[in-house]
PDB file of N, CA, C and O in Angstrom:
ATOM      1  N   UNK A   1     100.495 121.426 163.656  1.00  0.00           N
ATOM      2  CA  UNK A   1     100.588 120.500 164.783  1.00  0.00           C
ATOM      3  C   UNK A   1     100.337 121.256 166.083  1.00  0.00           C
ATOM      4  O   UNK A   1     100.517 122.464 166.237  1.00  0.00           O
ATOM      5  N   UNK A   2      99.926 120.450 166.938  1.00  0.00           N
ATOM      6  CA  UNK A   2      99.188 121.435 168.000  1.00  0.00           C
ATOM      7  C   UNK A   2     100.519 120.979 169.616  1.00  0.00           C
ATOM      8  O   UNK A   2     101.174 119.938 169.560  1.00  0.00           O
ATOM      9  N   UNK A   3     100.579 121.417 170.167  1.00  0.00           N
ATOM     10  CA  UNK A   3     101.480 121.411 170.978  1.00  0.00           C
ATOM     11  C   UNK A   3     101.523 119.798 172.125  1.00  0.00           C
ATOM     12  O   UNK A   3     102.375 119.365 172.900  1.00  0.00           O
ATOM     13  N   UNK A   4     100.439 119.411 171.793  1.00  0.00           N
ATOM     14  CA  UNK A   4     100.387 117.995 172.595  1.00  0.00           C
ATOM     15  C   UNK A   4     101.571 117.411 171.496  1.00  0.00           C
ATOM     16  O   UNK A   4     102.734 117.307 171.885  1.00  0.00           O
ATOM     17  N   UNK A   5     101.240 117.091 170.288  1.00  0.00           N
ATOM     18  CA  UNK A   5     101.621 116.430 169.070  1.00  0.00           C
ATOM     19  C   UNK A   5     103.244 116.828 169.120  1.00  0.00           C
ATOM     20  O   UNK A   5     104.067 115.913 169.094  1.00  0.00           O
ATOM     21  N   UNK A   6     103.605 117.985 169.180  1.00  0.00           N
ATOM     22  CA  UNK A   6     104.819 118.462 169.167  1.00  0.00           C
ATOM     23  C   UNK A   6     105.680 117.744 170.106  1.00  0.00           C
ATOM     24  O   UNK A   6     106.672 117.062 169.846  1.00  0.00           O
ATOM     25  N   UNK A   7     105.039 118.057 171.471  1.00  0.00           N
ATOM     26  CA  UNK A   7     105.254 117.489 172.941  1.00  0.00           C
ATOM     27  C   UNK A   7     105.518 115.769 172.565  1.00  0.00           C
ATOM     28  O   UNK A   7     106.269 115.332 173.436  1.00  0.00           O
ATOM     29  N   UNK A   8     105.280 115.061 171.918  1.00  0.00           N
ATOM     30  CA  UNK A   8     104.512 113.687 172.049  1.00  0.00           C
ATOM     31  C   UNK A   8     106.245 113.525 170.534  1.00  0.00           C
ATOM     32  O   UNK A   8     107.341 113.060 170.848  1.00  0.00           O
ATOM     33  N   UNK A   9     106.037 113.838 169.687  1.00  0.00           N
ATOM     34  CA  UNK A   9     106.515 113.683 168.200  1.00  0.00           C
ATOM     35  C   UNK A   9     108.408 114.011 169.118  1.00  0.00           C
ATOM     36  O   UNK A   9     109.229 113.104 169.259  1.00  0.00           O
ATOM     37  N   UNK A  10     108.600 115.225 169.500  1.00  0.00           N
ATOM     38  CA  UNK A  10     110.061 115.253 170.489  1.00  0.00           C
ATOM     39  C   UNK A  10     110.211 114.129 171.214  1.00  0.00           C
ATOM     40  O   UNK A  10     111.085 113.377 170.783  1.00  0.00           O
ATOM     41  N   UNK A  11     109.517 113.702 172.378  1.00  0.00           N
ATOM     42  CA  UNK A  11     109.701 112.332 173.359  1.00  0.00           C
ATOM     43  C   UNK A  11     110.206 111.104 172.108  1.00  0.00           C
ATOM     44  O   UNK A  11     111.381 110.741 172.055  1.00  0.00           O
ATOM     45  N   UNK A  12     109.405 110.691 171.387  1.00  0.00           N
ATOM     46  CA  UNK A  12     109.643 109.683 170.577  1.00  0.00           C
ATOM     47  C   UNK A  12     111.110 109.849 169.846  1.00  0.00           C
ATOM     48  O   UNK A  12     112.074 109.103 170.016  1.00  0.00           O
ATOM     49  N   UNK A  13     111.046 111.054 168.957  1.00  0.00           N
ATOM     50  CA  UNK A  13     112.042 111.379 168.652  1.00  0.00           C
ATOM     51  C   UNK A  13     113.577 110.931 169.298  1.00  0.00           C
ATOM     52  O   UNK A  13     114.572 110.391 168.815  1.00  0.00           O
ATOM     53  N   UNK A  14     113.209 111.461 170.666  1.00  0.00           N
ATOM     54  CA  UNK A  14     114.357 111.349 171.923  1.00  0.00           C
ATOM     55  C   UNK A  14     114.646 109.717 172.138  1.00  0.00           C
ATOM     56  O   UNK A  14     115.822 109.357 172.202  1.00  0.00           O
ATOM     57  N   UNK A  15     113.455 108.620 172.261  1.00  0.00           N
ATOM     58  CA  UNK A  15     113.816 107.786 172.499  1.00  0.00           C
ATOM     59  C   UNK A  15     114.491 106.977 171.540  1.00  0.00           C
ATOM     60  O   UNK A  15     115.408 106.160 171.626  1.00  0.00           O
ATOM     61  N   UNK A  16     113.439 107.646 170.124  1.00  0.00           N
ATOM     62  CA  UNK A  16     114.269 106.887 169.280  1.00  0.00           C
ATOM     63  C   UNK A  16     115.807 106.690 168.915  1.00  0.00           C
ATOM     64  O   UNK A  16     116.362 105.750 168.346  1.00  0.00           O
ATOM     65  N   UNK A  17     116.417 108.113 169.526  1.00  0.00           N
ATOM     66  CA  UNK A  17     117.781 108.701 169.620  1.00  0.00           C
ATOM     67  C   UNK A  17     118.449 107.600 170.304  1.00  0.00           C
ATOM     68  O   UNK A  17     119.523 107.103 169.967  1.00  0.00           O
ATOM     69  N   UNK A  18     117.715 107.262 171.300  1.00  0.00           N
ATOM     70  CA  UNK A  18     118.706 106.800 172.665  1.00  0.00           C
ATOM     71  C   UNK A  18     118.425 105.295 172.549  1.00  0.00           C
ATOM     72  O   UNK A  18     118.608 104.675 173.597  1.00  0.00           O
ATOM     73  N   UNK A  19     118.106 104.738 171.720  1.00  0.00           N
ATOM     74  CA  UNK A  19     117.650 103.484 171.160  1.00  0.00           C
ATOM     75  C   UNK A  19     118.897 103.236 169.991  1.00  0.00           C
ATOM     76  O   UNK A  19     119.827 102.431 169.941  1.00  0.00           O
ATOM     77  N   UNK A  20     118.572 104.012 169.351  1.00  0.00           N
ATOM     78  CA  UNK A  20     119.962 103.998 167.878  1.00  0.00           C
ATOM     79  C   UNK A  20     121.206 104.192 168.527  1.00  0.00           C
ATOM     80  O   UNK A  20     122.016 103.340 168.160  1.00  0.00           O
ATOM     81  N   UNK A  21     121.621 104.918 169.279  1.00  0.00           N
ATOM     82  CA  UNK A  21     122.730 105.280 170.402  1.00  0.00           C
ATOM     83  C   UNK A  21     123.352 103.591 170.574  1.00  0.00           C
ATOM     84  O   UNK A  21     124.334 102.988 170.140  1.00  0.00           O
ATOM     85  N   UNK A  22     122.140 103.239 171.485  1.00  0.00           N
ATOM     86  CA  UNK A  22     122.676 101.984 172.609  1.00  0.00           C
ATOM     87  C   UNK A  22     122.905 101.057 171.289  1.00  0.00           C
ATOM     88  O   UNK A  22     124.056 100.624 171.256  1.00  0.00           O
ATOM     89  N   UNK A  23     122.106 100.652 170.212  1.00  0.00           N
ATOM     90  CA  UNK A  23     122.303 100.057 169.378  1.00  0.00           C
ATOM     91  C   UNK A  23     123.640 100.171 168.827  1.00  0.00           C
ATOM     92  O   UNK A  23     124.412  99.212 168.803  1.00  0.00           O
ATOM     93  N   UNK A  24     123.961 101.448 168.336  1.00  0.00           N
ATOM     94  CA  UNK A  24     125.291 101.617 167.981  1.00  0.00           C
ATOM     95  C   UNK A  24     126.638 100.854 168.928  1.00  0.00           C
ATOM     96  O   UNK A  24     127.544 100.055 168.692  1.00  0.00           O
ATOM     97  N   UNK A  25     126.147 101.618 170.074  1.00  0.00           N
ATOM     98  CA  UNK A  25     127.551 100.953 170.814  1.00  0.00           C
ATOM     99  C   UNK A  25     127.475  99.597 170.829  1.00  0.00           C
ATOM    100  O   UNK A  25     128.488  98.919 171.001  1.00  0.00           O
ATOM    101  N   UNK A  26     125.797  98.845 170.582  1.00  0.00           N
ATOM    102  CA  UNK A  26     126.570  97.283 170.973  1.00  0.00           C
ATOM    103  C   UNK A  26     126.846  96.514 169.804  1.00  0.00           C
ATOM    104  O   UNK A  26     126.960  95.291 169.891  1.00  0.00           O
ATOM    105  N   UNK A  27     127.019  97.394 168.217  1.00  0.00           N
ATOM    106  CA  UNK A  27     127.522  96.920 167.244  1.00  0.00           C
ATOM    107  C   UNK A  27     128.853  96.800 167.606  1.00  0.00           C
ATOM    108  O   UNK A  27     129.514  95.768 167.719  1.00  0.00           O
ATOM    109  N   UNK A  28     129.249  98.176 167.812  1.00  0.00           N
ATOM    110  CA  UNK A  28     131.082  98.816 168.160  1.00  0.00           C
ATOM    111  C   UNK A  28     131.308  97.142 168.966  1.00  0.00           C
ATOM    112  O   UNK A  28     132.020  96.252 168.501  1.00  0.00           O
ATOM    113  N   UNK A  29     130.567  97.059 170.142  1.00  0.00           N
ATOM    114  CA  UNK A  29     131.340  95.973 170.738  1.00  0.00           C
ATOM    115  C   UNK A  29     131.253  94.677 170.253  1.00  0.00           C
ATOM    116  O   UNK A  29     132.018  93.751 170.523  1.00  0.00           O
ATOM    117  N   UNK A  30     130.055  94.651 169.351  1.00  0.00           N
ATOM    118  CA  UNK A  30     130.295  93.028 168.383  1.00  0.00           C
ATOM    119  C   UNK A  30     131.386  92.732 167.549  1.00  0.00           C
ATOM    120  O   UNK A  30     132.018  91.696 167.342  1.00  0.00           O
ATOM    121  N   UNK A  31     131.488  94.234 166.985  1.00  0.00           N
ATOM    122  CA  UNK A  31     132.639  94.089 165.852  1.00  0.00           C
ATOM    123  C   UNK A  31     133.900  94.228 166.537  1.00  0.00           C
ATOM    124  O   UNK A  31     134.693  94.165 165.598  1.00  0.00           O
ATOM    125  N   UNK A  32     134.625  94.388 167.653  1.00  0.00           N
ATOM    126  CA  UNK A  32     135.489  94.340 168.576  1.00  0.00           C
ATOM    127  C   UNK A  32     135.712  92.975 169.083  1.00  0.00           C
ATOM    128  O   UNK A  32     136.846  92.509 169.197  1.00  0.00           O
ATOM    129  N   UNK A  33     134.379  92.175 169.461  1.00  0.00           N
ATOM    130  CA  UNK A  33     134.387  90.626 170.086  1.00  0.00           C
ATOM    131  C   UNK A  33     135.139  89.828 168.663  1.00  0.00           C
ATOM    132  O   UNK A  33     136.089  89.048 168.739  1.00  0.00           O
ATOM    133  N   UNK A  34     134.516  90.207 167.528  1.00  0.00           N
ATOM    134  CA  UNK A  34     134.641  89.577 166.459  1.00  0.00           C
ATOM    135  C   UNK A  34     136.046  89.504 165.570  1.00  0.00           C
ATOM    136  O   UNK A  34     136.438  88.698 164.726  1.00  0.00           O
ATOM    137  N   UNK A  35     136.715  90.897 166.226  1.00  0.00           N
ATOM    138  CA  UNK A  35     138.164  90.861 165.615  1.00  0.00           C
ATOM    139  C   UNK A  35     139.203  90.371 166.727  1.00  0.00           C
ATOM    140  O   UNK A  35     140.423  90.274 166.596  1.00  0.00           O
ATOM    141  N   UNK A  36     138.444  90.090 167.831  1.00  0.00           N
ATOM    142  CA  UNK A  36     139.156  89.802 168.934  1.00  0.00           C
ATOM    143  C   UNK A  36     139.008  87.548 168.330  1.00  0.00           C
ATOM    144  O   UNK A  36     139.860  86.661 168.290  1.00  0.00           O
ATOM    145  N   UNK A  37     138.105  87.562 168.138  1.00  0.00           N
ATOM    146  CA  UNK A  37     137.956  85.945 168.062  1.00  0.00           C
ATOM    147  C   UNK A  37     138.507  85.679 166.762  1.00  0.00           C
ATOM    148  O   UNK A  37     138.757  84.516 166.445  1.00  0.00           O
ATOM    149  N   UNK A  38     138.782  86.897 165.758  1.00  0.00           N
ATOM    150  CA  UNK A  38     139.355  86.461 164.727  1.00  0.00           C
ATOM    151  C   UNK A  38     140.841  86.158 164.829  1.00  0.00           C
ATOM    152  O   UNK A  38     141.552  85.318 164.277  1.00  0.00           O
ATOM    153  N   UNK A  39     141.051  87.020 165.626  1.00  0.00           N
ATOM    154  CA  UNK A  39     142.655  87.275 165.868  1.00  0.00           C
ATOM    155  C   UNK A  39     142.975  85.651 166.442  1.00  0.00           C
ATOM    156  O   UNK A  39     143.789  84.854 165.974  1.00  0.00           O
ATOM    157  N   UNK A  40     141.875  85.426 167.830  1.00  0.00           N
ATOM    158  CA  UNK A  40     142.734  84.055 168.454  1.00  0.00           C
ATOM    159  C   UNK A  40     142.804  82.907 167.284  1.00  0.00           C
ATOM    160  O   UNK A  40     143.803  82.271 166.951  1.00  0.00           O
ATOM    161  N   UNK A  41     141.388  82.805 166.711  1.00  0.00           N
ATOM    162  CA  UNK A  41     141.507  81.699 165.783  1.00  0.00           C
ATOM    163  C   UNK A  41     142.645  81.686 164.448  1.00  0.00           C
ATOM    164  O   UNK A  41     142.684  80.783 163.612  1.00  0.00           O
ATOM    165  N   UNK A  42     143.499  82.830 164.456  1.00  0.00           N
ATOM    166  CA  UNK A  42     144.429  82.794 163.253  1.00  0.00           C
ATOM    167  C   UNK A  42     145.601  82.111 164.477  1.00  0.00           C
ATOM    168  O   UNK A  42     146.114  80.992 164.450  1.00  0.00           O
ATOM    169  N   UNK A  43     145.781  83.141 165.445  1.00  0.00           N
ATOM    170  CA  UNK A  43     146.704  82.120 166.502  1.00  0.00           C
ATOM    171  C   UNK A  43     146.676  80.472 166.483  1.00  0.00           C
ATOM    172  O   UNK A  43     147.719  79.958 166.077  1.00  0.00           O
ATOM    173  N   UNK A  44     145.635  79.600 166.863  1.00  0.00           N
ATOM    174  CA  UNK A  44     145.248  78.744 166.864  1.00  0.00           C
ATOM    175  C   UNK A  44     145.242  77.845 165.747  1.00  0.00           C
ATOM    176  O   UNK A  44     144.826  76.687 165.759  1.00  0.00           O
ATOM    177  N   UNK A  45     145.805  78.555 164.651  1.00  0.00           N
ATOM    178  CA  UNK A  45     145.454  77.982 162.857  1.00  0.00           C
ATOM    179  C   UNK A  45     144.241  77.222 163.173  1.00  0.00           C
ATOM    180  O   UNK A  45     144.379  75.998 163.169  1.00  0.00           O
ATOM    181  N   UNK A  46     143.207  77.640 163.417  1.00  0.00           N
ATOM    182  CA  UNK A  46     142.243  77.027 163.171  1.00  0.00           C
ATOM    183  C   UNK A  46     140.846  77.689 161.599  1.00  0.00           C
ATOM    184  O   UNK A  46     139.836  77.031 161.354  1.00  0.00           O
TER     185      UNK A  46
END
């Protein structure tokens, strides 16, 4: 691989990082909304 490719194959790499990252955290906060709405609806006996 020639150093453009290297240069080019890292960037992607990186974004792909920071893509899976943000993804991650906005699972963390789905599954947080989701035990939060589970919780009211057992309150609620619904």
């Amino acid at each position: 691989m020639d150093l453009k490719s290297t240069i080019r194959t890292e960037k992607l790499e990186t974004i792909l990082r920071e893509q899976l990252e943000k993804q991650e955290k906005r699972i963390e906060q789905l599954e947080y909304e989701i035990t939060q709405l589970k919780e009211y609806l057992k309150e609620k006996n619904i």
